[in-house]
Backbone as CSV, one residue per row, in Angstrom:
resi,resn,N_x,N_y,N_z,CA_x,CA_y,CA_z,C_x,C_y,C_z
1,UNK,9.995,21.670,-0.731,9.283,21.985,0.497,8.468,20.791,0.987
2,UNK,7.851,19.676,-0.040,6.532,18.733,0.136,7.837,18.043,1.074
3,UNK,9.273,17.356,0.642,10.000,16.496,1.008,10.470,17.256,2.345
4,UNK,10.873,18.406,2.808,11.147,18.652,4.217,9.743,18.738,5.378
5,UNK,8.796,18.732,4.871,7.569,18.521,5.670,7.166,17.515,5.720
6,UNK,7.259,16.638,4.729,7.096,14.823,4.655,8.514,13.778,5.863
7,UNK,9.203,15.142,5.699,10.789,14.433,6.411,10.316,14.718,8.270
8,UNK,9.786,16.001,8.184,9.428,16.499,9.263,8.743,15.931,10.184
9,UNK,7.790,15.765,9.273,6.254,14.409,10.147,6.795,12.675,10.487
10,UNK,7.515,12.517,9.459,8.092,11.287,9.804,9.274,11.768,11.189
11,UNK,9.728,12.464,11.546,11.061,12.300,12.257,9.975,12.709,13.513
12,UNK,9.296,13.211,13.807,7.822,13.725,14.718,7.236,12.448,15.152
13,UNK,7.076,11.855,14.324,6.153,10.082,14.153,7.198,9.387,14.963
14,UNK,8.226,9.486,14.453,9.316,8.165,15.065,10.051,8.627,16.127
15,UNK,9.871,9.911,16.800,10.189,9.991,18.050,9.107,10.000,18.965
16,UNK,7.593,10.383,18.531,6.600,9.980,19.428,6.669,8.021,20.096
17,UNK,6.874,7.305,18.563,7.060,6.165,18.771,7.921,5.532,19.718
18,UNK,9.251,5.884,19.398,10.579,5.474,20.078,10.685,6.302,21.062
19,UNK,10.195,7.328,22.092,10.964,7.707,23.425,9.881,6.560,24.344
20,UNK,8.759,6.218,23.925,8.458,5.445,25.307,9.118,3.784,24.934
21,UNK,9.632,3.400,23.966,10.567,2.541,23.848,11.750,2.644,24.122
22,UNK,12.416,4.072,24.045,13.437,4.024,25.653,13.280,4.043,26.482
23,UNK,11.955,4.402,27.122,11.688,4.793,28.784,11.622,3.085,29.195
24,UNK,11.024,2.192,28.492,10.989,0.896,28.950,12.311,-0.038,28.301
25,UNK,13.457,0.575,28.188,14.970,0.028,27.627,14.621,-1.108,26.873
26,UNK,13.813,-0.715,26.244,14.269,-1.661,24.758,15.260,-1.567,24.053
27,UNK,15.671,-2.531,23.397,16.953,-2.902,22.900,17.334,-1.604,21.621
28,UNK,18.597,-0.826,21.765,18.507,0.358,20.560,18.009,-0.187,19.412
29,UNK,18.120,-1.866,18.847,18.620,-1.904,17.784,16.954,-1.673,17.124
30,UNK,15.865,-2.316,18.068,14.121,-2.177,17.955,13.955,-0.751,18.012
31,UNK,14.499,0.521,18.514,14.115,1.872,18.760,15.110,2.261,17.112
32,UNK,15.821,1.771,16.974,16.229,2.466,15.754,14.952,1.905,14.617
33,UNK,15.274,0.571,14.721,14.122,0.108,13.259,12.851,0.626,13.623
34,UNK,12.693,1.143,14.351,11.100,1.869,14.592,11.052,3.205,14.152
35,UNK,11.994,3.660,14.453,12.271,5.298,14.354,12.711,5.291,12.905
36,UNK,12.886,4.730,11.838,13.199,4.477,10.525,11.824,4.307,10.116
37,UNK,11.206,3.209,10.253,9.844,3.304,9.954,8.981,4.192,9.840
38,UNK,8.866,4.774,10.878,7.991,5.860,11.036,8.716,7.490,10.322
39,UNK,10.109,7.180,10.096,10.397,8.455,9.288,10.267,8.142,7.786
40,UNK,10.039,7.171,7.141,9.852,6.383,5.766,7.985,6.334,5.662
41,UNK,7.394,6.281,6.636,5.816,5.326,6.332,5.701,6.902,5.512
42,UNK,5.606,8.288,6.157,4.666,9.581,5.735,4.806,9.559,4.173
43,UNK,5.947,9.147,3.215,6.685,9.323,1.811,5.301,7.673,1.590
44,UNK,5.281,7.141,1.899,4.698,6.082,1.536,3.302,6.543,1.772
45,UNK,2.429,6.716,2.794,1.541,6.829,2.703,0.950,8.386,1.965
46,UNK,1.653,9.340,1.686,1.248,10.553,0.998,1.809,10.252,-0.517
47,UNK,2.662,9.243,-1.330,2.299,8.715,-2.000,1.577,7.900,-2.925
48,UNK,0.877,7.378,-1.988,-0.270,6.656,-2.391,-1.994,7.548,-2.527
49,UNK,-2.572,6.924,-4.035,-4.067,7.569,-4.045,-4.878,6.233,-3.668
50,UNK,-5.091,5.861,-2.188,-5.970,4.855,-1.987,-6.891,5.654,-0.972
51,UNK,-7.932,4.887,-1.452,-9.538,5.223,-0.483,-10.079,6.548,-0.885
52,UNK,-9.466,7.338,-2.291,-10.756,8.504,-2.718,-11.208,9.447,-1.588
53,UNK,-12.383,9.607,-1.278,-12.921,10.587,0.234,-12.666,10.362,1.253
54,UNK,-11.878,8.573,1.551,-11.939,8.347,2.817,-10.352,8.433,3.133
55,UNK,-9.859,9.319,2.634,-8.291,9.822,2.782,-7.616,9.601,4.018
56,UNK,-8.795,10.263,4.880,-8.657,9.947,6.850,-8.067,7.968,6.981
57,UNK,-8.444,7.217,6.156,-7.932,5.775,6.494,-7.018,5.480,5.965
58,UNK,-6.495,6.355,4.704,-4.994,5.948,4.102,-4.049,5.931,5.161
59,UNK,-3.787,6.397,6.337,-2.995,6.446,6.906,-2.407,5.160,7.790
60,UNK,-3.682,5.203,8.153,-4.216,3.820,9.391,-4.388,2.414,9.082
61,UNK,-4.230,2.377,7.346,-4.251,1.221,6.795,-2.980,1.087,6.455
62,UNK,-2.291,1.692,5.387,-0.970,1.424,4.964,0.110,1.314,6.331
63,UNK,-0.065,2.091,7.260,0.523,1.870,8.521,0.703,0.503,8.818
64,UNK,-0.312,0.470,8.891,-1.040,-0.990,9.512,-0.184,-2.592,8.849
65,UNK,-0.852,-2.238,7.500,-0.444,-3.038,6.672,1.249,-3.540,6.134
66,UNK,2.122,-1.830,6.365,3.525,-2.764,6.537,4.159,-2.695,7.451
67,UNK,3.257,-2.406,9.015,4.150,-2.948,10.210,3.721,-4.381,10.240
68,UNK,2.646,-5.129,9.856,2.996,-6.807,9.695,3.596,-7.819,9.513
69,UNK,4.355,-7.431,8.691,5.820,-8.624,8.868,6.521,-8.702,10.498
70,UNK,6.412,-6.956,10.788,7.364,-7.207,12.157,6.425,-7.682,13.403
71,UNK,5.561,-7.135,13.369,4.369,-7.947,14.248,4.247,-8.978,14.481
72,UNK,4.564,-9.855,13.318,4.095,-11.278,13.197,5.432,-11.985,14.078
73,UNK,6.584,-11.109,13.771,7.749,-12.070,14.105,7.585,-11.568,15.341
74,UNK,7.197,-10.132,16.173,7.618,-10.043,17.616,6.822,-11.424,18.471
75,UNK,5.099,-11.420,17.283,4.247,-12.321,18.058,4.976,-13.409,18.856
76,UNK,6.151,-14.283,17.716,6.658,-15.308,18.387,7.117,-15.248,19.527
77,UNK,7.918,-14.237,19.674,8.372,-13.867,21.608,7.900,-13.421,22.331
78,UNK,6.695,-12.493,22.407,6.141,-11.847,23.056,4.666,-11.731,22.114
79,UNK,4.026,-12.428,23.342,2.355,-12.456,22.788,2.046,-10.847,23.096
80,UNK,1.554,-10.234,23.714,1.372,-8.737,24.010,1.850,-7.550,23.591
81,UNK,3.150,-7.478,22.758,3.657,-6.067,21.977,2.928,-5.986,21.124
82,UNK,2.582,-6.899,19.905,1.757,-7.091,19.082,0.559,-6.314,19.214
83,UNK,-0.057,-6.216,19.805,-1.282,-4.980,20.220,-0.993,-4.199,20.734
84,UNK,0.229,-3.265,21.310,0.592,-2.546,21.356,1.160,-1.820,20.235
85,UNK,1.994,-2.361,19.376,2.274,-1.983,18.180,1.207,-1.806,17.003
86,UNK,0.187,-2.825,17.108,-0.838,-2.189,16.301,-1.663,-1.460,16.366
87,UNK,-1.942,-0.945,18.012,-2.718,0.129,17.762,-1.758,1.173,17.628
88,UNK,-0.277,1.410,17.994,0.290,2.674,17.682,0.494,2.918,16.208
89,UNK,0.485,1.684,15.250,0.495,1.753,13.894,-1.070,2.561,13.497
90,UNK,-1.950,1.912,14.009,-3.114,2.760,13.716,-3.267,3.982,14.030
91,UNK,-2.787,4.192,15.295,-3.304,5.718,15.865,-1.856,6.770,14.827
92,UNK,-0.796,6.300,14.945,0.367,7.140,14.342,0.094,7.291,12.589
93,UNK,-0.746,6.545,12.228,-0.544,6.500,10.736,-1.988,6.865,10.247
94,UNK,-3.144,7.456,11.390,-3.925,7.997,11.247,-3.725,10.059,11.767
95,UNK,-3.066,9.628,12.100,-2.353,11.165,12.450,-1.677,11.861,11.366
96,UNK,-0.472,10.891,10.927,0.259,10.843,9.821,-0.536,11.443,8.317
97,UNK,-1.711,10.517,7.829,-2.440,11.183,7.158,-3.838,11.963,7.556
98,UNK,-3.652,12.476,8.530,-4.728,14.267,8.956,-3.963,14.725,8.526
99,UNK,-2.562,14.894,9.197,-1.687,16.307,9.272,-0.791,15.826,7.628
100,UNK,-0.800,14.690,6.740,-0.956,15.485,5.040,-1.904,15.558,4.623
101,UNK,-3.004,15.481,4.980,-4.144,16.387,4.206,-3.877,17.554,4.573
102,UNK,-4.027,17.842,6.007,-4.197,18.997,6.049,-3.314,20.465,5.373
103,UNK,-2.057,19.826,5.528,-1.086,20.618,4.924,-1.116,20.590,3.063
104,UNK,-1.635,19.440,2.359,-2.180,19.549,1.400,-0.834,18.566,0.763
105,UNK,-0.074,17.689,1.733,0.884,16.928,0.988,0.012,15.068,0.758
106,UNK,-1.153,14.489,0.517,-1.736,13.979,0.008,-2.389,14.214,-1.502
C-alpha cells in the first residue's frame, strides 16, 4: 500500500511539473526527464530520516539537492530556468513531504 501511494504522489508531482512544460513546448525529451524525477524523488525523500522534527524540510531539501546537477547544466543555456526550476524543486518537494507525513509514509 506505502509503494502505490508513494507511486501515486510521485506521478501527481510529475504531472503538476510537466503540463506547464508542455503548455510552453518544451522539448518531450526535458518533460519526460522531469516527469521521472518527480515520480522517483517521493521513494527518496520518504526514505530518508533527515532533519528529526523538522520533517516539513526533508522534502524541500533533498528535492533541492538532486535537481542540481541538472540546474547547473540548464544554467549554461539558459540563465533564467534555473530559478524557475528551483523554486518548483522547493515548493514540489515541500508538498511531497506534508502529504508523507501526513499520510504517515515518512
Amino acid at each position: 500500500m506505502n509503494f502505490l501511494l508513494t507511486l501515486t504522489i510521485g506521478i501527481v508531482a510529475g504531472a503538476v511539473d510537466v503540463l506547464p512544460m508542455i503548455k510552453m513546448k518544451i522539448d518531450k525529451h526535458s518533460c519526460i526527464s522531469a516527469f521521472i524525477y518527480y515520480l522517483t524523488i517521493p521513494f527518496v525523500i520518504f526514505g530518508l530520516d533527515w532533519f528529526g522534527n523538522l520533517w516539513w524540510l526533508r522534502g524541500a531539501v533533498v528535492t533541492l539537492l538532486l535537481a542540481m546537477p541538472v540546474i547547473i547544466l540548464v544554467y549554461k543555456e539558459d540563465k533564467k530556468s534555473p530559478i524557475a526550476m528551483s523554486i518548483m524543486s522547493i515548493v514540489l518537494g515541500s508538498i511531497i513531504g506534508i502529504v508523507g507525513h501526513l499520510l504517515n509514509l515518512m
